[in-house]
C-alpha positions as CSV (number, residue, x, y, z in Angstrom):
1,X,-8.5,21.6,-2.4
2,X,-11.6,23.1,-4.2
3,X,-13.2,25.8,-1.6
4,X,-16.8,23.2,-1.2
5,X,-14.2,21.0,0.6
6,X,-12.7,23.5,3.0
7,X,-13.5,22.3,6.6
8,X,-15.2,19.3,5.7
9,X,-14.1,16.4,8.4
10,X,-13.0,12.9,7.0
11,X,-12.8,9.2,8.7
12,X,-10.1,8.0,7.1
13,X,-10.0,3.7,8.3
14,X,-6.4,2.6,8.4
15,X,-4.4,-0.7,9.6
16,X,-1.2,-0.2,11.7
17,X,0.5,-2.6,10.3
18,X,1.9,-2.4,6.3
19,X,1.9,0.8,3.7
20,X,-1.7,1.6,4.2
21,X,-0.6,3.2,7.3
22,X,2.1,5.2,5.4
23,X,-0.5,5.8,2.9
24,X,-3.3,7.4,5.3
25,X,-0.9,9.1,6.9
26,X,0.0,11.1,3.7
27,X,-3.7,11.6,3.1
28,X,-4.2,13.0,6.5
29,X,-0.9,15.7,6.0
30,X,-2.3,16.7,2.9
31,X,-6.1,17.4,3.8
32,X,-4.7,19.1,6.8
33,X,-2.7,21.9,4.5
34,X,-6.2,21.7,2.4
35,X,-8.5,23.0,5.6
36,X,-9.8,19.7,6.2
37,X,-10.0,17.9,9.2
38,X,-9.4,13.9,9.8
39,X,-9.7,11.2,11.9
40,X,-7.4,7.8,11.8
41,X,-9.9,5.0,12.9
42,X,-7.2,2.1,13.0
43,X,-8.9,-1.6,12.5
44,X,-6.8,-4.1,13.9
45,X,-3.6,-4.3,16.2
46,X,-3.3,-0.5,18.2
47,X,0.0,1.5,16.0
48,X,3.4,2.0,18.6
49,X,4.0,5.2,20.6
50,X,5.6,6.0,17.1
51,X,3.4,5.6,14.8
52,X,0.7,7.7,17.4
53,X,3.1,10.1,17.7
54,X,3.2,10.2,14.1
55,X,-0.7,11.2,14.0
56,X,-0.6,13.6,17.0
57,X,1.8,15.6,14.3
58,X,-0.3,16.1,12.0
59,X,-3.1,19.4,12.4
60,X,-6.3,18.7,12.5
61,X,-6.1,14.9,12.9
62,X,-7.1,12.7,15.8
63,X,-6.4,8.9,16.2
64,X,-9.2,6.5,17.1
65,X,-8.3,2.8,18.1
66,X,-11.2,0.8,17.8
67,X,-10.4,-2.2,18.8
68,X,-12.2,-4.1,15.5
69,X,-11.0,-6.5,14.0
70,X,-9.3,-6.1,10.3
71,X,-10.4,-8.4,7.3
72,X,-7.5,-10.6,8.3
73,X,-8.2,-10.6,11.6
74,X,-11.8,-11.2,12.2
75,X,-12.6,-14.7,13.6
76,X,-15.7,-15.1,11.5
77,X,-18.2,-13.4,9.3
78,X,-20.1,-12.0,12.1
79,X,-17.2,-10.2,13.8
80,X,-16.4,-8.6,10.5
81,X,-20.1,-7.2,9.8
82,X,-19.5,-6.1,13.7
83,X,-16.8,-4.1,12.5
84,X,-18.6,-2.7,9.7
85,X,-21.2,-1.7,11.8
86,X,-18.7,-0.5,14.3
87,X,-17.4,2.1,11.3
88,X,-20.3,3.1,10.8
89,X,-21.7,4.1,14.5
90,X,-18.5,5.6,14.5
91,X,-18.7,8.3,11.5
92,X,-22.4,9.1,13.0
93,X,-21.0,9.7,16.2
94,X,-17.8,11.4,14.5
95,X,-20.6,13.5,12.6
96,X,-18.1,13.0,9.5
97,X,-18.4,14.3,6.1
98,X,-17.3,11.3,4.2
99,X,-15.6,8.7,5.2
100,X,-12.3,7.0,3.2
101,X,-12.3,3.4,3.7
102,X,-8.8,1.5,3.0
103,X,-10.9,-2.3,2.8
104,X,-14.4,-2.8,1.3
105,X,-15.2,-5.5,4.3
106,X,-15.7,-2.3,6.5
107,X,-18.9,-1.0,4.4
108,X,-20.2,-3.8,3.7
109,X,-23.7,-3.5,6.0
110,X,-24.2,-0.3,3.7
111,X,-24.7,1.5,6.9
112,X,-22.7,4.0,6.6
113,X,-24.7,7.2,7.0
114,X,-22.0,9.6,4.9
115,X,-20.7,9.2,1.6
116,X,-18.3,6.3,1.5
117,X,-14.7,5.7,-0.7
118,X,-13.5,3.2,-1.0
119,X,-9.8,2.5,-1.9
120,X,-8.8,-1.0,-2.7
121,X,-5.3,-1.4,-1.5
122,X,-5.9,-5.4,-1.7
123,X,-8.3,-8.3,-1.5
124,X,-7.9,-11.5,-0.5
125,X,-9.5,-13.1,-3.8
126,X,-7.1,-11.5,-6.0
127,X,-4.2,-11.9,-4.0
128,X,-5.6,-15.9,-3.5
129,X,-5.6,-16.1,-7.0
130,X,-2.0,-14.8,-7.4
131,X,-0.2,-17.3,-5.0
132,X,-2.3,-20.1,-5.1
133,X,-3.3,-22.9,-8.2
134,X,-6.4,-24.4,-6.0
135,X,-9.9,-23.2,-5.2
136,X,-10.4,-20.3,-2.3
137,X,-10.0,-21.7,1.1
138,X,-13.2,-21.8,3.0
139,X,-11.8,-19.2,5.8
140,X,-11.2,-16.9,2.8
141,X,-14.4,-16.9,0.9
142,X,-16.5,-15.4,3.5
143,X,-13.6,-12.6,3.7
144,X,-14.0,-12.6,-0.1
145,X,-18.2,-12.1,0.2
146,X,-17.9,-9.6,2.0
147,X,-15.3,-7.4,0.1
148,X,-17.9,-8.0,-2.7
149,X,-20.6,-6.6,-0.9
150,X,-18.4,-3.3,0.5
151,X,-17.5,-3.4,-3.2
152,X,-21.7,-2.8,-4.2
153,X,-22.5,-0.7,-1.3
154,X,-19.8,2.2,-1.4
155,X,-20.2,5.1,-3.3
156,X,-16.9,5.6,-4.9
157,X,-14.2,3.0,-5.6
158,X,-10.2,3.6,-6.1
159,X,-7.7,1.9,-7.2
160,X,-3.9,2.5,-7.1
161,X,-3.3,0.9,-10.9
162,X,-5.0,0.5,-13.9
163,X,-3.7,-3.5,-13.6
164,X,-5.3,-3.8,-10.2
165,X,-8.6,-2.0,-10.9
166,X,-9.1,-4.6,-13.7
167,X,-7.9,-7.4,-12.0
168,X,-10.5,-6.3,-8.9
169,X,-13.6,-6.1,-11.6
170,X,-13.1,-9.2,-13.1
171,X,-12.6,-10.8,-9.4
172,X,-15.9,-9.1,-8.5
173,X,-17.5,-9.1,-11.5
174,X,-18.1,-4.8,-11.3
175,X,-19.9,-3.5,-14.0
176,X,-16.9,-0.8,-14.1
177,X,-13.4,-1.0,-12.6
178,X,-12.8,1.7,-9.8
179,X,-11.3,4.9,-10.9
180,X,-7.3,4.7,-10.7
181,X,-5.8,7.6,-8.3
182,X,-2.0,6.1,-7.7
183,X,-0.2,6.6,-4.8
184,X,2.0,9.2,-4.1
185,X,5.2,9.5,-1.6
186,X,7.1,12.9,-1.5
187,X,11.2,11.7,-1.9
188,X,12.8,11.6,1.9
189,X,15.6,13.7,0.6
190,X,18.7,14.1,-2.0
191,X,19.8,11.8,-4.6
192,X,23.7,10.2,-3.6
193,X,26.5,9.9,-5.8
194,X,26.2,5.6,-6.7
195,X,30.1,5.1,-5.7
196,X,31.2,1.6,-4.6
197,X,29.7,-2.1,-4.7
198,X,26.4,-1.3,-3.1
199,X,24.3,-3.8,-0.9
200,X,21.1,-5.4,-2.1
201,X,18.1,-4.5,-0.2
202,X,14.2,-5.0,-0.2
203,X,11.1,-3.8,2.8
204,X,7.4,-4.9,3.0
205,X,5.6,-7.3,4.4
206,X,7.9,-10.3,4.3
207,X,5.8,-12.6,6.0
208,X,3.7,-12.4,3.0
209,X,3.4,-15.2,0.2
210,X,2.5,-12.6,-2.5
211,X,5.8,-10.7,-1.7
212,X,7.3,-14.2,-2.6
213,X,10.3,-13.7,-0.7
214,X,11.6,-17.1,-0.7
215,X,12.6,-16.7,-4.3
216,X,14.6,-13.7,-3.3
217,X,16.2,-16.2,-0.8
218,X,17.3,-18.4,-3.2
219,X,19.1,-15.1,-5.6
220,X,20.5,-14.5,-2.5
221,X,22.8,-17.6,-2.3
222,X,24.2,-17.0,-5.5
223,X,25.4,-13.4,-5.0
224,X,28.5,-11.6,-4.0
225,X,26.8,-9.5,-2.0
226,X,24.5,-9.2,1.0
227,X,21.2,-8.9,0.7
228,X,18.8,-7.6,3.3
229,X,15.3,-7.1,4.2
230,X,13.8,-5.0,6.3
231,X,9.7,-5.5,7.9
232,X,8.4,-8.1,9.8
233,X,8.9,-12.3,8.9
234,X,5.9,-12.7,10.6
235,X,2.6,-11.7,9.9
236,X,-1.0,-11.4,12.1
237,X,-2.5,-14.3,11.9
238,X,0.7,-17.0,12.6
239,X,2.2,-16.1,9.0
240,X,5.9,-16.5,9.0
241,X,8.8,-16.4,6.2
242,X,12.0,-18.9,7.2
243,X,15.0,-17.3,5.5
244,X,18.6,-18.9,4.8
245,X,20.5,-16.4,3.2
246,X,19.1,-12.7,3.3
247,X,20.0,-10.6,6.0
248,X,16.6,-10.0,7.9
249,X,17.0,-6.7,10.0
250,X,13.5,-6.7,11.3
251,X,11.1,-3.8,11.2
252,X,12.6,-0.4,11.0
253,X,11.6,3.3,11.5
254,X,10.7,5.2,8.3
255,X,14.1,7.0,8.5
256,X,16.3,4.0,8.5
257,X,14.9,2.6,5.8
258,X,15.4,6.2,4.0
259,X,19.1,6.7,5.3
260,X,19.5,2.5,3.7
261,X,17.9,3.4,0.6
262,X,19.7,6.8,0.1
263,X,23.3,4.7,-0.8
264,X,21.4,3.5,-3.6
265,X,21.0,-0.3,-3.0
266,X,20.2,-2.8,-6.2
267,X,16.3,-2.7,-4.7
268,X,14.7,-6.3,-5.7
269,X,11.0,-6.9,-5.3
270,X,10.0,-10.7,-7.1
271,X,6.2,-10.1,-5.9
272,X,3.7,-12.4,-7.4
273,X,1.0,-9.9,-5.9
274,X,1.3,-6.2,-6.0
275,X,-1.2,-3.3,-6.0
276,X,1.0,-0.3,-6.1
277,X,4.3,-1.3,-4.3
278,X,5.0,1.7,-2.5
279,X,8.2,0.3,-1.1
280,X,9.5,0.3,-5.0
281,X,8.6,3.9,-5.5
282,X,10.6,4.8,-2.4
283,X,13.8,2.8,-3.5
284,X,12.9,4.8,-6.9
285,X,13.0,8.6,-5.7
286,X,16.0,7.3,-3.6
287,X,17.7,6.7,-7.5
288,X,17.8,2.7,-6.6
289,X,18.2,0.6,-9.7
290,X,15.3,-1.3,-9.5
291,X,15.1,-5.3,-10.7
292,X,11.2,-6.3,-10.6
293,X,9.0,-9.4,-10.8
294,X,7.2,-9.2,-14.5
295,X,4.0,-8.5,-13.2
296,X,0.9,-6.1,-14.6
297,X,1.5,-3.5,-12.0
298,X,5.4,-3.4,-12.0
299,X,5.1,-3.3,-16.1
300,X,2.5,-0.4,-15.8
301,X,4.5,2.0,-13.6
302,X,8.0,1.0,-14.2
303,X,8.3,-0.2,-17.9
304,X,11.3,1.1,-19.4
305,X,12.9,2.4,-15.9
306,X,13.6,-1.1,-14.4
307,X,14.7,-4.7,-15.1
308,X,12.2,-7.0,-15.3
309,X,12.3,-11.0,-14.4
310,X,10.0,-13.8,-13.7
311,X,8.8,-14.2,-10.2
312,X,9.9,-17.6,-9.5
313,X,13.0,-17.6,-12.2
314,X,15.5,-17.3,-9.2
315,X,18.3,-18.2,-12.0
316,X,16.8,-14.6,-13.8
317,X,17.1,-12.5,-11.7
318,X,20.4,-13.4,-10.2
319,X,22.1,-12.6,-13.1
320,X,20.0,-9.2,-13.4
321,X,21.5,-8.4,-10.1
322,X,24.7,-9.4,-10.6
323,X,24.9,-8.0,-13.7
324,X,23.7,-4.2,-12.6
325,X,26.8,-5.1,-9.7
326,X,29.4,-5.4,-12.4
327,X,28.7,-2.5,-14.5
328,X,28.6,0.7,-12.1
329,X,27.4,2.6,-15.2
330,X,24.4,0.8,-16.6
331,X,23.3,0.7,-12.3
332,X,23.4,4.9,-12.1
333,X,21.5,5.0,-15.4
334,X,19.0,2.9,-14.6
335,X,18.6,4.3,-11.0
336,X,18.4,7.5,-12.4
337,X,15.7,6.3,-15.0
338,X,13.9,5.3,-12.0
339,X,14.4,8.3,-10.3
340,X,12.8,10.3,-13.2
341,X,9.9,8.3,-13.3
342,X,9.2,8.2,-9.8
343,X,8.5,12.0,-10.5
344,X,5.1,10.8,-11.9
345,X,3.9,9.3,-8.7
346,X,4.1,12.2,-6.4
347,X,2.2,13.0,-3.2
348,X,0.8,16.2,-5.0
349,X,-0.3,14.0,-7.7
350,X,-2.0,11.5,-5.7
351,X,-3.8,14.1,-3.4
352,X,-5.1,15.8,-6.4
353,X,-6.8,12.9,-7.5
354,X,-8.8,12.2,-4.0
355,X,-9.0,16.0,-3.8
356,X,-11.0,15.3,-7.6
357,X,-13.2,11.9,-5.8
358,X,-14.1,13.7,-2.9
359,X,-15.8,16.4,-4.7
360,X,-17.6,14.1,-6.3
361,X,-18.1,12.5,-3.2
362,X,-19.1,15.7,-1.2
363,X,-21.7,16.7,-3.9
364,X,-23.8,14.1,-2.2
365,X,-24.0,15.8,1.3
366,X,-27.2,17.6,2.1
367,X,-26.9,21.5,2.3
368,X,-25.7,22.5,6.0
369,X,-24.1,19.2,6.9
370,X,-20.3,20.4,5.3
371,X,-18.6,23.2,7.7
């Protein structure tokens, strides 16, 4: 990190449940080997003992539950410019030097009395307009007003793809689309030899429609293997997936779903909706031969390193699968294809790029406030 940054203190917002937690998480170990110091404000449900744990491991980094709500879980417009407001008091009293916000919702009083990123992970009116053919719901468009407001009052707006950043201006109508730093994972550990008639697996949020797992149900039947899914089949608000024929094994710790992903599992995502996917990049560095819905994001990060299939042709991508089963050869080449490009989207790469957005960011804080 550029010496200006050294010793600066960032509130970093962050929801226990789903990647944005792996993905603050990462941000927090990397600003702590750069001399910067962090706080996790979690919005929503409180993390586990081992997710806290998680955060008391990391130097330099405290956890906050604040008991707001999340932009999924607020009750009503009011609550949600509550928590806003509740961000806000809390980077003042924090004395913070910027703060990193994961969901625009959370600046959108403007408030906010450091500079502000913002990171769209996700929004409910593109992710509406990915699973759904009719108008936004009414308990969704004051959700969606106010992740346009966060959108005009932040300072600095992120994106994890080129695809999403576009698709988020044109939802919002920006007059630019927020600058694209991708994620970034660092691999869990070695590459294994792809021997045998491997399983085929999927994690994420299963509960939700956008990961379109019900499609995946359906290859399932038709294949002479298991597959299984790991994460939760029901989400905050009364969300739940039904499944018939994939294995669900429930949420799992971080390391089981490296030790699964290390015997180099067929790794299927059919998402209608995707941001980033870091789930895909993990099967990836793992050397997983990936099968993917044909969507803008999958295509920008994974052309030419996966197979690609429509999101609801079920028929599709069960022969994809079962095809990469029967030939052991084309499956190690295209998990090592994947592997290779998975090199791209490295934690390095992705910290340099906020290191890059809050210097930018930083250059707005008045003389004496930065350590």
């Amino acid at each position: 990190m550029p010496a200006p940054l050294s010793g600066l203190h960032v509130l970093l917002t962050t929801d226990a449940v789903g990647s944005i937690w792996t993905y603050t998480l990462d941000v927090a170990r990397g600003l702590a080997r750069r001399g910067s110091a962090t706080t996790l404000a979690v919005v929503g449900p409180a993390p586990d003992a081992d997710r806290a744990a998680e955060v008391q491991a990391i130097a330099d980094c405290r956890l906050v539950v604040t008991g707001l709500p999340h932009d999924r879980t607020a009750s009503d417009a009011a609550a949600l410019r509550d928590a806003a407001d509740g961000v806000a008091s809390l980077a003042w009293r924090l004395r913070a030097d910027i703060a990193h916000v994961h969901s625009p919702a959370l600046v959108a009083g403007g408030g906010l009395p450091v500079p502000s990123v913002v990171t769209c992970h996700s929004c409910v009116a593109t992710w509406w307009d990915a699973v759904e053919d009719a108008p936004l719901s009414p308990d969704l468009a004051w959700r969606r007003d106010l992740a346009a407001a966060g959108l005009a009052a932040a300072d600095i707006l992120t994106a994890p793809t080129h695809a999403f950043a576009e698709l988020t201006a044109a939802a919002y109508g920006l007059d630019a689309p927020p600058l694209v730093v991708r994620n970034g994972r660092t691999a869990s550990g070695p590459v294994q030899t792809c021997t045998g008639l491997p399983l085929v697996f999927t994690t994420g949020r299963l509960w939700d429609r956008g990961k379109n797992l019900a499609t995946l149900d359906r290859v399932a039947d038709g294949l002479p293997v298991a597959v299984q899914a790991a994460g939760s089949l029901a989400g905050p608000n009364g969300e739940r997936v039904t499944l018939r024929s994939v294995q669900a094994l429930g949420q799992l710790p971080a390391e089981e779903v490296a030790t699964r992903l290390a015997r180099r599992p067929v790794f299927a995502s059919l998402s209608r909706y995707e941001p980033f996917g870091l789930a895909v990049l993990e099967a990836a560095q793992a050397g997983c031969a990936l099968v993917l819905s044909d969507i803008p994001t999958f295509r920008e990060l994974w052309d030419g390193a996966a197979l690609f299939v429509g999101p609801e042709d079920h028929r599709a991508a069960e022969g994809a699968i079962t095809g990469l089963l029967a030939d052991r050869d084309r499956r190690r080449h295209l998990g090592e294809a994947a592997r290779a490009r998975s090199e791209s989207y490295g934690l390095d790469a992705m910290l340099a790029g906020i290191t890059a957005v809050y210097a930018t960011a930083s250059a707005r804080i008045p003389a004496g406030v930065a350590a």
